[in-house]
C-alpha positions as a printed NumPy array, in Angstrom:
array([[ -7.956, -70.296,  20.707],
       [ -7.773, -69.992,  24.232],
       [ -3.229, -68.952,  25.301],
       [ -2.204, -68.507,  28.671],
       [  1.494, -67.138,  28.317],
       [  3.532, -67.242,  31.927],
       [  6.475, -65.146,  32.259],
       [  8.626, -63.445,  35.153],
       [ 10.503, -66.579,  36.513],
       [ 13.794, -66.939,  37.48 ],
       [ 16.312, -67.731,  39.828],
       [ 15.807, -65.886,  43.301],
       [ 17.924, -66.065,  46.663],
       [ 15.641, -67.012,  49.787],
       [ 13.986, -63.943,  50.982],
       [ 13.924, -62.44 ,  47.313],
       [ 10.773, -61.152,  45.585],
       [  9.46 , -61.922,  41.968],
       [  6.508, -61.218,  40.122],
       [  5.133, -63.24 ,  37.473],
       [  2.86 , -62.818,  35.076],
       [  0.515, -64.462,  32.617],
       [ -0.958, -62.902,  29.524],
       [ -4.064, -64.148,  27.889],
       [ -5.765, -64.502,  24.938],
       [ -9.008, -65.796,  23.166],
       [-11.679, -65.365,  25.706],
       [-13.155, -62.759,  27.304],
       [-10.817, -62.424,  30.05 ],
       [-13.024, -60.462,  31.914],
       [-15.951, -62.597,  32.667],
       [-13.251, -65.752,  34.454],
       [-11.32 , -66.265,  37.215],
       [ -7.937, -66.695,  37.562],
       [ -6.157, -69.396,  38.957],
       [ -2.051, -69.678,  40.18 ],
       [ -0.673, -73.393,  40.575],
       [  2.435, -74.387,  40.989],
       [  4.442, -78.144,  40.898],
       [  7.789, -78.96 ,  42.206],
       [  9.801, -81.677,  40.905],
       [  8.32 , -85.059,  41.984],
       [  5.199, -83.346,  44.022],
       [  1.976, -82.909,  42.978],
       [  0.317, -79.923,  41.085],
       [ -0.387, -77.269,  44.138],
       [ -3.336, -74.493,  44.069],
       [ -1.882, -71.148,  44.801],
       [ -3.41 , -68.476,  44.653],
       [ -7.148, -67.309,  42.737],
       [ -8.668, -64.325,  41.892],
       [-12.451, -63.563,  41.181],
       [-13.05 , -62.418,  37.346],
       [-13.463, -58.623,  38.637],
       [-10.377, -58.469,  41.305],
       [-12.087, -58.12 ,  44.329],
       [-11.936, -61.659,  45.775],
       [ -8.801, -63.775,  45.841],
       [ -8.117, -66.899,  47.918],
       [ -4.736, -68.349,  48.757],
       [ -2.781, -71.847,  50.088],
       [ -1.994, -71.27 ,  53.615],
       [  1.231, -72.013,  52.708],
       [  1.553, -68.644,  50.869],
       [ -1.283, -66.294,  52.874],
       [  1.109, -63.103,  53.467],
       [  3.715, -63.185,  51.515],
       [  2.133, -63.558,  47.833],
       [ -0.803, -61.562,  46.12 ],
       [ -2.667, -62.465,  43.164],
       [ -3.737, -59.131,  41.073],
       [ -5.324, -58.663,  37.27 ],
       [ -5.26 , -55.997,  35.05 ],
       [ -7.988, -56.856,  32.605],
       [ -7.55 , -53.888,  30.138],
       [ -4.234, -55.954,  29.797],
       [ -5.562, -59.535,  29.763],
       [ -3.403, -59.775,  32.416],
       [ -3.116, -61.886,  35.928],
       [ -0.04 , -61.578,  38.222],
       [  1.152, -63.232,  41.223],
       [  3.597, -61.127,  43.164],
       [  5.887, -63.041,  45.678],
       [  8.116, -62.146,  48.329],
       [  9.927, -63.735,  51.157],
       [ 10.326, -66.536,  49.313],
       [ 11.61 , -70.082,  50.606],
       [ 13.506, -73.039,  49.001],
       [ 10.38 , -74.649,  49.208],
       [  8.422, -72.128,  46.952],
       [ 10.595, -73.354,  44.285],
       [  8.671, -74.981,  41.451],
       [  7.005, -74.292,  37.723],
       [  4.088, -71.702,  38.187],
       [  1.413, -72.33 ,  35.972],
       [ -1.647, -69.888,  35.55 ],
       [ -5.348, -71.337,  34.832],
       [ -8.462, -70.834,  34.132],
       [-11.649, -72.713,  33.26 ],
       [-10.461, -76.   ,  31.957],
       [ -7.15 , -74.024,  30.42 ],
       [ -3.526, -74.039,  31.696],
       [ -0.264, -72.185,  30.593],
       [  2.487, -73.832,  30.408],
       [  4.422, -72.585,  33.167],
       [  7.503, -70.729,  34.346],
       [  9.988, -71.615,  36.535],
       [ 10.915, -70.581,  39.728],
       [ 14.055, -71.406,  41.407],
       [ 15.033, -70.468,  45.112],
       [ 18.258, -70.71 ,  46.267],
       [ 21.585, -69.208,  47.434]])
């Protein structure tokens, strides 16, 4: 069956950097995009980041155009979301998705 696995959180001061990743499993990761979402206590689910099934196109929330960057590895089964100069208000749990398929998340805290 179809696993998205979401690692790499943590707790980061303002202006820190993380990456996080998300492992998959039972598809052809290959042929399907990749999406990055993330939801803060009491908000909404958010659309991050996405990235075409071969790597060459991504698209991102203004609210994150510069300072993150969606990348895959797909000999790894692999998506990653590298962010720096991160705010307060970045803080949330990042879940990865694709298709009609979400991981469960991991969570990202920013503060001093």
């Amino acid at each position: 069956q179809v696993q998205l696995v979401e690692s790499g959180g943590g707790l980061v001061q303002p202006g820190g950097s993380l990456t996080l990743s998300c492992a998959a499993s039972g598809f052809t990761f290959s042929d399907y995009a990749m999406g990055w979402y993330r939801q803060a206590p009491g908000k909404e689910r958010q659309f991050v980041a996405r990235i075409s099934p071969s790597g060459n196109i991504t698209f991102y929330a203004d609210s994150v155009k510069g300072r993150f960057t969606i990348f895959r590895d797909n000999a790894k089964k692999t998506v990653y979301l590298q962010m720096t100069s991160l705010k307060p208000e970045d803080a949330a749990i990042y879940c990865c998705q694709t298709d009609q398929y979400w991981g469960r998340g991991t969570q990202v805290t920013v503060s001093s």
